[in-house]
VOPAGU-2260 file (C-alpha; in pm, 1 decimal, decimal comma):
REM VOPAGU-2260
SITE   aa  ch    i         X         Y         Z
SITE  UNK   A    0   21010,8   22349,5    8529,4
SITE  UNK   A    1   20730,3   22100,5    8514,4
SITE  UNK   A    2   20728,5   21840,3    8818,5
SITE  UNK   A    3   20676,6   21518,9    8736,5
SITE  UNK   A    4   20615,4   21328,8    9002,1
SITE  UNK   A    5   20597,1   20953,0    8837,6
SITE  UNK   A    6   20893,0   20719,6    8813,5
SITE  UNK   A    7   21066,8   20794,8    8440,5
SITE  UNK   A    8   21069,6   20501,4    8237,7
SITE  UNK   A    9   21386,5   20495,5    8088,5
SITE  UNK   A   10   21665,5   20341,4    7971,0
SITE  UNK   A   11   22059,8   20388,8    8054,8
SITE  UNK   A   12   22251,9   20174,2    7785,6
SITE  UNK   A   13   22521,9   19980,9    7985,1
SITE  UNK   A   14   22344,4   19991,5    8292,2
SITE  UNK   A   15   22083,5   19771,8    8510,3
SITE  UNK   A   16   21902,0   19834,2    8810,8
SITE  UNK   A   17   21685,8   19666,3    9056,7
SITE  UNK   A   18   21444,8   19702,4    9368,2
SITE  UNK   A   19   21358,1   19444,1    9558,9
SITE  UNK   A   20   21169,5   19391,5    9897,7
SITE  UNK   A   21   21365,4   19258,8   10213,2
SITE  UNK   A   22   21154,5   19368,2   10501,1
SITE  UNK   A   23   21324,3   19644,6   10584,7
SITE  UNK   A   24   21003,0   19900,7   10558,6
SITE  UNK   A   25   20665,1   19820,3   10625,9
SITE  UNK   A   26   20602,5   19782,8   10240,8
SITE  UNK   A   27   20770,7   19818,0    9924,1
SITE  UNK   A   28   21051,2   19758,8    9800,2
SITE  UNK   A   29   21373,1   19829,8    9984,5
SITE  UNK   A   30   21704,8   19736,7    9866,0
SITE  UNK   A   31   21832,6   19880,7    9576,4
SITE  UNK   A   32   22127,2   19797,4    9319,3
SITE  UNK   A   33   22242,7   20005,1    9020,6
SITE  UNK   A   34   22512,0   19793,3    8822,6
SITE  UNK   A   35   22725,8   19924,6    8546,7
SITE  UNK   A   36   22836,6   19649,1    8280,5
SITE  UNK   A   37   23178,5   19767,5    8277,1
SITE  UNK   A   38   23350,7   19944,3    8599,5
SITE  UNK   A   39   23177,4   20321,8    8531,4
SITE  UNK   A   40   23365,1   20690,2    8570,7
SITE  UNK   A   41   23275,4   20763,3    8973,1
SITE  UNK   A   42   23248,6   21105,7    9138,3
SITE  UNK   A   43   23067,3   21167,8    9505,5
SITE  UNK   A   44   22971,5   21436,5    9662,8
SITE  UNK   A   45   22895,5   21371,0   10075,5
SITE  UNK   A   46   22728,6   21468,4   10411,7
SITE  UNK   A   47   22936,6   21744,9   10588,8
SITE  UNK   A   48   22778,1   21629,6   10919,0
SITE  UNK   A   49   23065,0   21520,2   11142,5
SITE  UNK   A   50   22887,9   21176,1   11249,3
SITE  UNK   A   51   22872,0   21020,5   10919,7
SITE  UNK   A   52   22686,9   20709,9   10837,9
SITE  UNK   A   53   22906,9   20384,6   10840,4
SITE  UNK   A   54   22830,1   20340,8   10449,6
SITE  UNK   A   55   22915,8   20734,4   10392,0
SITE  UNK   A   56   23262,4   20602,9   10531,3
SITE  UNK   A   57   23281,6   20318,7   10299,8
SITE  UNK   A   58   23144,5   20474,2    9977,8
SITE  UNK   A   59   23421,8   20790,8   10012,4
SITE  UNK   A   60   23728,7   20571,0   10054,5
SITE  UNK   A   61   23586,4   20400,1    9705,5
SITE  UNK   A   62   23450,9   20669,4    9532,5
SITE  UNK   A   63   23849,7   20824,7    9555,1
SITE  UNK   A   64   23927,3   20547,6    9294,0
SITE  UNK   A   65   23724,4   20748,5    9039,5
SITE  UNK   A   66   23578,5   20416,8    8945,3
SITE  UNK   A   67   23231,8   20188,7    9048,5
SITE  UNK   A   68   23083,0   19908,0    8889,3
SITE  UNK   A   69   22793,8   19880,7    9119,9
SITE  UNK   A   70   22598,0   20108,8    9425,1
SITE  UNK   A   71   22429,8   19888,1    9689,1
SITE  UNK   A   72   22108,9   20146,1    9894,5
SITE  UNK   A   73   21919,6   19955,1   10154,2
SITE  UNK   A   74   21582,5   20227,6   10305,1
SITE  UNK   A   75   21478,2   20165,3   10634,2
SITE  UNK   A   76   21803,1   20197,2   10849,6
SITE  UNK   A   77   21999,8   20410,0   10845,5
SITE  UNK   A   78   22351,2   20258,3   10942,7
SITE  UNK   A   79   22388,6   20566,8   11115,6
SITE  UNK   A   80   22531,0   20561,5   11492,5
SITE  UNK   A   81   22628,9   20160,1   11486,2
SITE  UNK   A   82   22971,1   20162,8   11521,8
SITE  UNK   A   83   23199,0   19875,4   11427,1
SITE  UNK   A   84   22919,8   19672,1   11382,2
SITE  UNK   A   85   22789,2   19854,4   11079,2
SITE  UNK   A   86   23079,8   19900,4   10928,3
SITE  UNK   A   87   23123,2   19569,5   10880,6
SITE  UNK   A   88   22754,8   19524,1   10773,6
SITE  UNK   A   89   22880,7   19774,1   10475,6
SITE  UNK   A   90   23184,8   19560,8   10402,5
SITE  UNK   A   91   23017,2   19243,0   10402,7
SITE  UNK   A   92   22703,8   19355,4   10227,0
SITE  UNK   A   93   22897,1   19502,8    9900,6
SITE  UNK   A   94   23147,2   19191,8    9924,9
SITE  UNK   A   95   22869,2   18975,9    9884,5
SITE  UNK   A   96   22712,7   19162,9    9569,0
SITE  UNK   A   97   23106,9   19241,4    9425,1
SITE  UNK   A   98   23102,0   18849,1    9424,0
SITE  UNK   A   99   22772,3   18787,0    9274,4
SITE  UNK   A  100   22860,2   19057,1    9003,0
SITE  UNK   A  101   23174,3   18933,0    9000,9
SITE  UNK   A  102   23354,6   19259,4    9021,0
SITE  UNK   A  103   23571,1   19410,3    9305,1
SITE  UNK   A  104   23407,4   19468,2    9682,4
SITE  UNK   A  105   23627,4   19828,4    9620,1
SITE  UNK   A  106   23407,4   19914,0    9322,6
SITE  UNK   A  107   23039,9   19855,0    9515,9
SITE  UNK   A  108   22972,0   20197,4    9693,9
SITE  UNK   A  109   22693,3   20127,4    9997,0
SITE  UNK   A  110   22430,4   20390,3   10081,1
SITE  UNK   A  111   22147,4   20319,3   10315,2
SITE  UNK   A  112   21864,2   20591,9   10451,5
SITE  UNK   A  113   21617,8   20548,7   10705,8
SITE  UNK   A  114   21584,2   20533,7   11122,7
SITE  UNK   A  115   21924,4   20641,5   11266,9
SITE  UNK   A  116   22095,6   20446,9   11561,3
SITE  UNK   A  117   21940,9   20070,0   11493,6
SITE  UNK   A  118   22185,9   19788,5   11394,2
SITE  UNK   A  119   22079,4   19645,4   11037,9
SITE  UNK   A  120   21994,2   19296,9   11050,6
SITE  UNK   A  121   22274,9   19164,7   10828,6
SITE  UNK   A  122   22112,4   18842,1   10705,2
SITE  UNK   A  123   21790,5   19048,8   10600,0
SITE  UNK   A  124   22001,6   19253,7   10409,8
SITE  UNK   A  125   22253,7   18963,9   10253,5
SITE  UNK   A  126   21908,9   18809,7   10143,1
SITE  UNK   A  127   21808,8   19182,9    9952,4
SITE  UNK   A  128   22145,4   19169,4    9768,9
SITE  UNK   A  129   22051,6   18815,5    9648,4
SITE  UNK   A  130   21749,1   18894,7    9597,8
SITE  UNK   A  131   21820,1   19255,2    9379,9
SITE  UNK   A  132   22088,6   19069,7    9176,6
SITE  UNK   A  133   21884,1   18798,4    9023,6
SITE  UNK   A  134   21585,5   19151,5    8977,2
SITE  UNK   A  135   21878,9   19322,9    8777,8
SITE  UNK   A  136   21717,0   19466,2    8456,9
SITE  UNK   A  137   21814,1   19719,4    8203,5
SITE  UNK   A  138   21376,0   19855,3    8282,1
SITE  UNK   A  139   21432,0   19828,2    8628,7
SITE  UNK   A  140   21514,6   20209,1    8690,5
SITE  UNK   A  141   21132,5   20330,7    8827,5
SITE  UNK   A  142   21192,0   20018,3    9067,6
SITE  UNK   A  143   21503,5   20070,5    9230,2
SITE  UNK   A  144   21388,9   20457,1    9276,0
SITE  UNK   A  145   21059,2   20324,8    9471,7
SITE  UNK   A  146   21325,6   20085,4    9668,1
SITE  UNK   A  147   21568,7   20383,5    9758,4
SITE  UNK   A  148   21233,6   20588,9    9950,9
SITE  UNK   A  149   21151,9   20565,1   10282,2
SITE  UNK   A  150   20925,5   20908,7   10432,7
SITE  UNK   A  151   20922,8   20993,1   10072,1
SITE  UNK   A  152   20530,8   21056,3    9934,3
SITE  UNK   A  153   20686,1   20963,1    9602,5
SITE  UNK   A  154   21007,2   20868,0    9404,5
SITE  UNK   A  155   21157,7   21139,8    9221,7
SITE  UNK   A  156   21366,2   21075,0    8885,1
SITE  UNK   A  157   21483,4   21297,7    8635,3
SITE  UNK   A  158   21578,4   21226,9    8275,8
SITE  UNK   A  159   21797,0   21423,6    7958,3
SITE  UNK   A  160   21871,9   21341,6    7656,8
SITE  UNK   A  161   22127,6   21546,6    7428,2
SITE  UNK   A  162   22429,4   21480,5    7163,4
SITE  UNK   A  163   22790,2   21475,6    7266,2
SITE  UNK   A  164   23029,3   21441,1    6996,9
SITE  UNK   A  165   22776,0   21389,1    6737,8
SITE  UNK   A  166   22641,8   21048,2    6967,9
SITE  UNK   A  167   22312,1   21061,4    7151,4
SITE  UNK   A  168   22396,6   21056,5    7573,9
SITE  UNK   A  169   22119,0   20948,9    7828,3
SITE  UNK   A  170   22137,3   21140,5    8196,7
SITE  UNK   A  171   21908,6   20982,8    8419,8
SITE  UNK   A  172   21913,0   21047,3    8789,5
SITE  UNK   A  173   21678,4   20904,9    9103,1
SITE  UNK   A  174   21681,1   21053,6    9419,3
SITE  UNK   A  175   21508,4   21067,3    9764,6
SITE  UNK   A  176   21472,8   21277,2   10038,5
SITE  UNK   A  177   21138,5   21465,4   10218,1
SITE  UNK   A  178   21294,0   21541,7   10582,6
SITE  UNK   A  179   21674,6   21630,9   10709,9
SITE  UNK   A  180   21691,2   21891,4   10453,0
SITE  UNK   A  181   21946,4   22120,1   10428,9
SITE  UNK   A  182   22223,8   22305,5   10221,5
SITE  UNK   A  183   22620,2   22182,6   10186,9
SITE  UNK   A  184   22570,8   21849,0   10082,3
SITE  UNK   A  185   22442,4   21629,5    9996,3
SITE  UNK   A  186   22100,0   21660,4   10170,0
SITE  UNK   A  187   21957,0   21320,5   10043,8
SITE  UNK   A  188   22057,2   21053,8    9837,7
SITE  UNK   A  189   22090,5   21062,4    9467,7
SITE  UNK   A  190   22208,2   20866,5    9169,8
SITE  UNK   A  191   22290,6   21055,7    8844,0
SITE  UNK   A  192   22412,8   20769,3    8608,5
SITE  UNK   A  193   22480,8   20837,5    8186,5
SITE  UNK   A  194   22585,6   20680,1    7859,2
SITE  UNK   A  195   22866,6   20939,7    7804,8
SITE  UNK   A  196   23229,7   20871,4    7754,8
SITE  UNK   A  197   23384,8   21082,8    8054,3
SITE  UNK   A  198   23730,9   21135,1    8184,4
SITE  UNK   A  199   23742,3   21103,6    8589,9
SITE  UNK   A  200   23883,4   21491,1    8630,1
SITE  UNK   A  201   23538,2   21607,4    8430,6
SITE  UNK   A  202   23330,0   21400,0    8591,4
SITE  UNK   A  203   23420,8   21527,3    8959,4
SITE  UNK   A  204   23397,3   21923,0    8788,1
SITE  UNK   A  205   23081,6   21847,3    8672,5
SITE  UNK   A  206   22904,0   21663,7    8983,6
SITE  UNK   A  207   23085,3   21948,4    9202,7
SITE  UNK   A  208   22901,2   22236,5    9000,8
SITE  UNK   A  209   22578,7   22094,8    8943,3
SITE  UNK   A  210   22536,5   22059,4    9280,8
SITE  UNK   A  211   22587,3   22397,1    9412,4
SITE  UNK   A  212   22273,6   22554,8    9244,3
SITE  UNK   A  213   22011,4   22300,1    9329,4
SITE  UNK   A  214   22098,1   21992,6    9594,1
SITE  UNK   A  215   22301,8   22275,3    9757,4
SITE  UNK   A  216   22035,6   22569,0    9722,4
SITE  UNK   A  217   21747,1   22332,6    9902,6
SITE  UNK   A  218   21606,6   22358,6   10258,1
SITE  UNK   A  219   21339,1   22167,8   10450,7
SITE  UNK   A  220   21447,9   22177,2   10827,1
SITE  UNK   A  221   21804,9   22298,3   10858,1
SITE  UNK   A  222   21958,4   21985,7   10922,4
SITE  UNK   A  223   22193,1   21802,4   10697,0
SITE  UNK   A  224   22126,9   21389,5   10763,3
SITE  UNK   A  225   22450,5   21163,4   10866,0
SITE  UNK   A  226   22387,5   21008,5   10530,3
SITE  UNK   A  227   22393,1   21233,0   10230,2
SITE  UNK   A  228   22569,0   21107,2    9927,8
SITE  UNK   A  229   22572,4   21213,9    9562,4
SITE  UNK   A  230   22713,7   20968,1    9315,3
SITE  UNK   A  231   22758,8   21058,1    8910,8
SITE  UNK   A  232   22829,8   20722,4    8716,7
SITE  UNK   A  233   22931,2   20752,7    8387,7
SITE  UNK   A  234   22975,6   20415,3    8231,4
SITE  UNK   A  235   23112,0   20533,4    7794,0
SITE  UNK   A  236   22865,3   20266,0    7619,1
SITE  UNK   A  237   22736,4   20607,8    7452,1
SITE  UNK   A  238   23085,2   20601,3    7261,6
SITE  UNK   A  239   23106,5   20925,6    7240,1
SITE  UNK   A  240   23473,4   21115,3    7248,3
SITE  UNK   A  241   23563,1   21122,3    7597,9
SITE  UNK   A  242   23441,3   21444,3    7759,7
SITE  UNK   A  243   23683,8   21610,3    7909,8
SITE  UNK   A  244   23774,8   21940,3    8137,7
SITE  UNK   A  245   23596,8   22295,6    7984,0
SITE  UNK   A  246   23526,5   22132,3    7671,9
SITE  UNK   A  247   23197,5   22254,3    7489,1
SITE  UNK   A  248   23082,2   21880,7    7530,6
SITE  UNK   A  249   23173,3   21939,4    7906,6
SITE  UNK   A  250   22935,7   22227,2    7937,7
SITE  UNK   A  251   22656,7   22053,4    7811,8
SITE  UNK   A  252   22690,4   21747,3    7999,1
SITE  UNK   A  253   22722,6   21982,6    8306,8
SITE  UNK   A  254   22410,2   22174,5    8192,6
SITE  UNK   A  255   22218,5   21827,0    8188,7
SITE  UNK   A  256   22337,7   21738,8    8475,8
SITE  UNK   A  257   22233,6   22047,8    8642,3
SITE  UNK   A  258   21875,4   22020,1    8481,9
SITE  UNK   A  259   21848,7   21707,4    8640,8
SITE  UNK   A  260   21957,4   21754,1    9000,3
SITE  UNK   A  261   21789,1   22074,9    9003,4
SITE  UNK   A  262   21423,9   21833,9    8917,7
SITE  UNK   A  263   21533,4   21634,9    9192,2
SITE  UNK   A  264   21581,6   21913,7    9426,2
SITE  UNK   A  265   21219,0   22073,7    9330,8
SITE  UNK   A  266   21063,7   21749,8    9390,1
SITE  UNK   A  267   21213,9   21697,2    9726,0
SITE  UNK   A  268   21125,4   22014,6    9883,7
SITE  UNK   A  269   20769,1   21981,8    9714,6
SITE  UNK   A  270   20799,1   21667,1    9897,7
SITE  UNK   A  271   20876,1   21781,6   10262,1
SITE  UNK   A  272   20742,5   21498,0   10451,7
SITE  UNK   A  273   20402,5   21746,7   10442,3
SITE  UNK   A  274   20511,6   22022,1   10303,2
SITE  UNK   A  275   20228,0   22230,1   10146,4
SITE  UNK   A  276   20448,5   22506,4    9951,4
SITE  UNK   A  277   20736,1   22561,1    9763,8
SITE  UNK   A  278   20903,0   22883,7    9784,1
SITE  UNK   A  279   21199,5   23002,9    9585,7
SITE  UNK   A  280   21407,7   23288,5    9805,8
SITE  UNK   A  281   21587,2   23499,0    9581,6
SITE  UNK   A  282   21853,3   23770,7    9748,5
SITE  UNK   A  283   21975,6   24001,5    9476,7
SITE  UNK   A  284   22205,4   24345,8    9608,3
SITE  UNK   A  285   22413,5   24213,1    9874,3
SITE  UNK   A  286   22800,9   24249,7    9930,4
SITE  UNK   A  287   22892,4   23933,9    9794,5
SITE  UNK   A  288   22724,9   23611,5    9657,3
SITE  UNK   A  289   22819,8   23416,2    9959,4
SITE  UNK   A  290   22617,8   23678,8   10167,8
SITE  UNK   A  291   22333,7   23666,3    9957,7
SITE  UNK   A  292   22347,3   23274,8    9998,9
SITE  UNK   A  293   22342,8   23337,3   10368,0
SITE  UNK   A  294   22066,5   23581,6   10368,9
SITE  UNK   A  295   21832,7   23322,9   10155,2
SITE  UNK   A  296   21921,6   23023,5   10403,0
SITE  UNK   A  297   21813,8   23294,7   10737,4
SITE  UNK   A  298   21466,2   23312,4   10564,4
SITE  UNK   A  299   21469,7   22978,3   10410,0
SITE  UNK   A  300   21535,1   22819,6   10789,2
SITE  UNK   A  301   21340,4   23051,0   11040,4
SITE  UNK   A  302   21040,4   22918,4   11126,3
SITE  UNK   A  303   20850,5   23230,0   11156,7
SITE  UNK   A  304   20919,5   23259,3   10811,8
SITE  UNK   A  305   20792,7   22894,4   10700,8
SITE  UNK   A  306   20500,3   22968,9   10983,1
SITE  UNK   A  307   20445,4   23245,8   10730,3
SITE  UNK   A  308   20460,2   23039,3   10429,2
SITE  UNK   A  309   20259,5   22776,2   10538,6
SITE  UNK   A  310   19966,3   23020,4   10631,4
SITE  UNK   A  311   20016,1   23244,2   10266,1
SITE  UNK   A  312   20042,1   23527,3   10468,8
SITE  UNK   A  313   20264,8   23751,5   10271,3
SITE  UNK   A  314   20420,1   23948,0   10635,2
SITE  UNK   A  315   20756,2   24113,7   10488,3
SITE  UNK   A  316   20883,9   24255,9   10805,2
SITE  UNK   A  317   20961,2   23837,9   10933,3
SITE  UNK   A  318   21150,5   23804,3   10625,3
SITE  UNK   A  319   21358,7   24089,3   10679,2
SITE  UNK   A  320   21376,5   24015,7   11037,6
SITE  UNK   A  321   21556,4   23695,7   10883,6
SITE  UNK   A  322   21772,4   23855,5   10629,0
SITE  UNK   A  323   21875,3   24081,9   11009,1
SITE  UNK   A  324   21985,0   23705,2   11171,7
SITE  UNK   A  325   22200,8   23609,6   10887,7
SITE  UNK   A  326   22515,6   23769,1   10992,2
SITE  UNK   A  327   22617,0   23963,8   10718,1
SITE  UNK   A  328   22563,7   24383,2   10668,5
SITE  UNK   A  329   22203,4   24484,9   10530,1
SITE  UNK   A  330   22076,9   24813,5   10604,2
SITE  UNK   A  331   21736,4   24837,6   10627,2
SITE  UNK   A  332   21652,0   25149,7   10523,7
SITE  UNK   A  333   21775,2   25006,1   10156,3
SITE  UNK   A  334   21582,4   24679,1   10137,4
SITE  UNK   A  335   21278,2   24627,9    9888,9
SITE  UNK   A  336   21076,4   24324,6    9927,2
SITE  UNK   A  337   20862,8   24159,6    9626,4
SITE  UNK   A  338   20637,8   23858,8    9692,9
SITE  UNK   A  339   20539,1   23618,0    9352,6
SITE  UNK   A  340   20615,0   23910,8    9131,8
SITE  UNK   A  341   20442,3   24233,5    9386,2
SITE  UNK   A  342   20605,6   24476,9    9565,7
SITE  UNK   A  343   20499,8   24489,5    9894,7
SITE  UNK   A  344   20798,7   24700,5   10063,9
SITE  UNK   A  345   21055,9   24996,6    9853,6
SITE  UNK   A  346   21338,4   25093,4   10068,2
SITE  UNK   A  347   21240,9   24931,7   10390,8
SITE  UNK   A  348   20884,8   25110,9   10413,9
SITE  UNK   A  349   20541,8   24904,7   10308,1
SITE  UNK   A  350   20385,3   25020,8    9993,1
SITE  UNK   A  351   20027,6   25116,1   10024,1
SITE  UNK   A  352   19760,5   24844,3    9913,3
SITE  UNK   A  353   20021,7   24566,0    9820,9
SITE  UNK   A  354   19974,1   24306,7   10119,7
SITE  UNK   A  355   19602,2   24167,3    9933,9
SITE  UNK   A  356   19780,3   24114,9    9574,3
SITE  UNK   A  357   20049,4   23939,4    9755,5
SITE  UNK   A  358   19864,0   23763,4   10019,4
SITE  UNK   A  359   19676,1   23565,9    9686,8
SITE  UNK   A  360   20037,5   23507,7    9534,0
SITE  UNK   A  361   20154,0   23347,4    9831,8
SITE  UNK   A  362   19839,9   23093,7    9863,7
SITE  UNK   A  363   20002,8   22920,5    9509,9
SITE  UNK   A  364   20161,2   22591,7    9529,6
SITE  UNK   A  365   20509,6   22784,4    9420,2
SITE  UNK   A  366   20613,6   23116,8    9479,4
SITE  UNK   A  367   20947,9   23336,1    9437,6
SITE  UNK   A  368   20986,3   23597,9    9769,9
SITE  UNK   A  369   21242,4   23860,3    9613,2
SITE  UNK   A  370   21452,3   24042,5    9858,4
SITE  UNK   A  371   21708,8   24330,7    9694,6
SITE  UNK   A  372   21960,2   24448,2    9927,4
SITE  UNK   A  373   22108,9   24734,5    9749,2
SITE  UNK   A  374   22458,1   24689,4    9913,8
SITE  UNK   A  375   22636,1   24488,6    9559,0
SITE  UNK   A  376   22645,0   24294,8    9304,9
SITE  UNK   A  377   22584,6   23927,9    9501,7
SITE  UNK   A  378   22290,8   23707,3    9430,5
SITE  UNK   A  379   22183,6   23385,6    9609,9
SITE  UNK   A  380   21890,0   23170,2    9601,0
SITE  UNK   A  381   21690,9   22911,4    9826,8
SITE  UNK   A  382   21369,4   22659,2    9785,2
SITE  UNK   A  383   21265,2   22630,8   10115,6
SITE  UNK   A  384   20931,4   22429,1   10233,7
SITE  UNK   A  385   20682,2   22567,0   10484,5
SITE  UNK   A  386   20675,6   22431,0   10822,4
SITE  UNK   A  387   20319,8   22231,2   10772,6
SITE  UNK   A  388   20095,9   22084,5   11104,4
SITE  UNK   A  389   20160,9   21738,5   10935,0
SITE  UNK   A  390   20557,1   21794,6   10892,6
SITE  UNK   A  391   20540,5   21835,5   11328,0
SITE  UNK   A  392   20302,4   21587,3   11322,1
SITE  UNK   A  393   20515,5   21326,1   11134,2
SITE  UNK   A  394   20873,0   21411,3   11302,2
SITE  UNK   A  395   20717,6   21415,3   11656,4
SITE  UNK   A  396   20630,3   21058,5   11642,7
SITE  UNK   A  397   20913,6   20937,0   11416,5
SITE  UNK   A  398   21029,0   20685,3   11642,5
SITE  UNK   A  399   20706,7   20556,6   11804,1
């Protein structure tokens, strides 16, 4: 899949976005707003981290209604780790742009991303909502994706385009996320919004598996942020036939929606907040796809192995010293290893002259380490980022 970098330019019929500057970041814009004309089809997918961000709190208890009219991001704090206080900042904030919109404060979701543990000041914000109200524009997409960044080297967005029930559908989605990376969601923030027609119970199926093969198959660091939402909006000014549950018209919207999310994902851990490398772990032979999941995560998070990724050095014996920490049964008298398409290791013994094909693979940009268990039928897969001297560099001085 190509990675495109820039900022799509597209439109969404029935919906408007905005990004607007409030001060929130040293420069840019920073408040974003994605408005539906008419209350839109919701479905969310969240942090499992058990200190959830005040708007994570909010935005759940909403997105349960199955519908939104509007989501409300604000980069630079976090809202993370403020208590009472930033609840009510999350409250008050979406009450204020519900009455400007003049829709329901229930059907404005909040998200926010940034510094963790700092109070938002409230009237800097109020003024953003302003602000990204009177910025509302049906072109305004590319903006409010530079807004929702904050250690981001770029915005990432990700557009389809396909026919459901005979009537051309839009899937756009815009997304950020560099650092706090990890799998079982959401692992960043993202916005997947579309034209179609789509009953609430499809919706949810369809955010749910799209998910699990790329925002869910994605590691950076390990850690999962107190902030990580996932919202599909599906707002019908399309006018297609509704979509529903396990139609064929559900499998394609799913299958767009997957293409998308699975840009986003790319893009983020190309991203990295310094990452140098992207490299897809793929565990084929173990006892059960859920093992084979764990096995790619092992090697995706150990830092030996991103030491090892970072440097192109192509050293099997960390990455099955990985797959040996994951917890499930490997035997490694059975394992073959296979580095951007060379096989460097058959049965758990190196194969003669194969390290200096695969060291060259692993100095690419992208490259697919291949580990085959030869225990079952599971298969899992990873993109995991190297652990880069400007990645310590950046997270050691976060704060200061």
């Amino acid at each position: 899949m190509r990675l495109a970098r820039g900022a799509h330019r597209v439109r969404v019929a029935g919906f408007r976005f905005a990004g607007v500057r409030a001060g929130f970041k040293e420069r840019g814009p920073d408040v974003a707003l994605i408005v539906a004309e008419a209350p839109a089809v919701a479905a969310g997918v969240f942090t499992l981290n058990r200190a959830p961000a005040a708007p994570v709190r909010v935005a759940r208890r909403r997105v349960a209604g199955g519908r939104l009219a509007a989501v409300l991001v604000h980069a630079g704090s976090a809202n993370a780790c403020t208590g009472a206080e930033g609840l009510r900042t999350a409250e008050v904030s979406t009450a204020q742009a519900a009455r400007l919109l003049g829709c329901h404060p229930a059907e404005v979701a909040p998200c926010a991303t940034g510094r963790i543990g700092v109070q938002v000041d409230r009237p800097r914000l109020l003024r953003g909502v302003r602000l990204a109200v009177a910025a509302l524009s049906p072109d305004g997409l590319p903006a409010a994706a530079q807004a929702i960044t904050t250690t981001d080297a770029f915005p990432k967005t990700a557009v389809r385009r396909l026919r459901l029930g005979g009537r051309p559908v839009t899937v756009a989605a815009l997304g950020k996320g560099g650092g706090m990376i990890a799998p079982q969601m959401a692992t960043l923030l993202v916005f997947v919004v579309t034209d179609a027609r789509v009953a609430a119970a499809a919706a949810r199926r369809t955010l749910r598996d799209a998910v699990a093969p790329t925002l869910n198959a994605i590691t950076v660091d390990g850690d999962t942020s107190t902030n990580d939402t996932v919202l599909l909006l599906a707002g019908g000014a399309a006018g297609n036939r509704t979509v529903t549950a396990r139609s064929p018209d559900h499998l394609r919207l799913t299958r767009a929606v997957t293409e998308v999310l699975g840009e986003i994902a790319r893009l983020v851990v190309l991203d990295g907040e310094g990452s140098t490398r992207v490299v897809e772990i793929v565990v084929r032979g173990a006892r059960s796809s859920a093992d084979a999941r764990r096995v790619a995560r092992a090697m995706g998070d150990s830092m030996l192995c991103k030491a090892a990724f970072h440097g192109g050095d192509p050293n099997w014996g960390r990455f099955v010293m990985a797959a040996g920490n994951a917890g499930v049964p490997i035997d490694q008298t059975r394992v073959d290893v296979t580095i951007g398409g060379v096989a460097v290791a058959r049965r758990g013994r190196p194969l003669p002259g194969a390290l200096g094909r695969a060291r060259r693979r692993m100095r690419a940009r992208e490259v697919t380490i291949a580990l085959d268990l030869h225990l079952g039928r599971g298969e899992g897969r990873i993109l995991a980022a190297d652990l880069s001297v400007a990645y310590v560099r950046f997270n050691a001085e976060y704060t200061t």
